[in-house]
LOLODO-754585 format. One record per residue (C-alpha): residue in one letter; y, x, z; residue number from 1. Coordinates in nm, 4 decimals. Example, Ala and Ser with C-alpha at 12.3 -4.5 7.8 and 13.67 -1.06 7.14 Angstrom:
<rs>
R rest       c2       c1       c3  nr
R    A  -0.4500   1.2300   0.7800   1
R    S  -0.1060   1.3670   0.7140   2
</rs>
This chain:
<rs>
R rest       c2       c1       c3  nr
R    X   9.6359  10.5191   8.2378   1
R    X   9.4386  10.3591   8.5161   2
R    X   9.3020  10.0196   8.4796   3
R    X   9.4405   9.6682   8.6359   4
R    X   9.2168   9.6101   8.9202   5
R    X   9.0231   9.3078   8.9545   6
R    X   9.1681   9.0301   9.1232   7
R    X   8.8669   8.9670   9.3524   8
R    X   8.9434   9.3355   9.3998   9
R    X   9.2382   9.3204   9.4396  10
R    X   9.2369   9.0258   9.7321  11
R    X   8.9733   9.2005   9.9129  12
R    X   9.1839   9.5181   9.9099  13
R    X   9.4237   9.3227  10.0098  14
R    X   9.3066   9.2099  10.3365  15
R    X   9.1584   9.5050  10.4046  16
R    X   9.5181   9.6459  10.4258  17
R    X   9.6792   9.3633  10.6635  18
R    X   9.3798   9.4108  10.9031  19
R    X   9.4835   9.7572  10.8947  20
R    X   9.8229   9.7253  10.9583  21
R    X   9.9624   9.6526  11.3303  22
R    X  10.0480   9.2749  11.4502  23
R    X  10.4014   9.3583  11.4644  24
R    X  10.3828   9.5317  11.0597  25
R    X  10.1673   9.2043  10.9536  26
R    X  10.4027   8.9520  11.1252  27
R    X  10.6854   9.0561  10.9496  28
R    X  10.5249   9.1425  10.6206  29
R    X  10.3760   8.7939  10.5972  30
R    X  10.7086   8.6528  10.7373  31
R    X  10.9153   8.8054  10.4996  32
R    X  10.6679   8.7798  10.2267  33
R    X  10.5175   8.3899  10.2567  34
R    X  10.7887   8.2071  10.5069  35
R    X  11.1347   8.3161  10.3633  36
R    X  11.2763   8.4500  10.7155  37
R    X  11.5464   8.6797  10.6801  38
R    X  11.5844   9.0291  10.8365  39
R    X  11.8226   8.8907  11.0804  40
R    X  11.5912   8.6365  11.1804  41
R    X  11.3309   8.8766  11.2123  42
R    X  11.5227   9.1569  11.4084  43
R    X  11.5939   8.8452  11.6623  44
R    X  11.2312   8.7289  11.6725  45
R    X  11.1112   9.0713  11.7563  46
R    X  11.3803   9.2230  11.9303  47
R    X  11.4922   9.4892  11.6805  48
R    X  11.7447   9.6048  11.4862  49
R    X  11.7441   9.5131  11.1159  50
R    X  11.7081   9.8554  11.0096  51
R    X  11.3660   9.9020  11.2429  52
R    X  11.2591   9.5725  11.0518  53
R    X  11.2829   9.7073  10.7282  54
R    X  11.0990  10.0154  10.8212  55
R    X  10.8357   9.8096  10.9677  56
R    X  10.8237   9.6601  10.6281  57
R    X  10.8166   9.9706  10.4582  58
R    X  10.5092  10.0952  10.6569  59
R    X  10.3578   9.7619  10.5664  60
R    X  10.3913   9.8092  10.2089  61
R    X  10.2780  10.1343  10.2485  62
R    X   9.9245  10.0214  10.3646  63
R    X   9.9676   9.7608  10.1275  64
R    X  10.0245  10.0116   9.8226  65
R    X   9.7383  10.2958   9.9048  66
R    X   9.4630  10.0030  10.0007  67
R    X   9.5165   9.8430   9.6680  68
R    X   9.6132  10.1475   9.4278  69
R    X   9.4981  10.4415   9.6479  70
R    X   9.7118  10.7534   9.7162  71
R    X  10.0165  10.7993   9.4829  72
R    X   9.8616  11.1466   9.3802  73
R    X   9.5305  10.9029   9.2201  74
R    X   9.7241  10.7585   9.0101  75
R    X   9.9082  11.0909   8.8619  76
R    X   9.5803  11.2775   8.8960  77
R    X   9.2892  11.0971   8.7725  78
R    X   9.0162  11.3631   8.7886  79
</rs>
């Protein structure tokens, strides 16, 4: 089992990842993530559909995930 990253770590990792990410993956990851908006509200804002919003957010999380944690194989393959 891997260890619990630092949380100095884990914040710089962190922004590492939204600088990565594009301005339209970042607006609605903080959006959904730190304002409260709703999909809907979202998919208005941006001119999407809700379904394009939540595979913005998936992307998002995505960078999110493998800047923090690294690739999913790391943490099922160690060595």
């Amino acid at each position: 089992m891997k260890r619990p990253v630092c949380q100095r770590r884990f914040r710089r990792r962190g922004q590492r990842a939204l600088r990565r990410m594009t301005k339209r993956q970042r607006a609605i990851f903080t959006a959904l993530r730190f304002e409260g908006a709703s999909y809907q509200d979202l998919a208005e804002r941006h001119g999407l559909s809700v379904e394009e919003v939540q595979g913005e957010l998936a992307c998002a999380l995505s960078w999110l995930s493998r800047a923090v944690y690294g690739h999913w194989w790391q943490r099922w393959w160690p060595w």
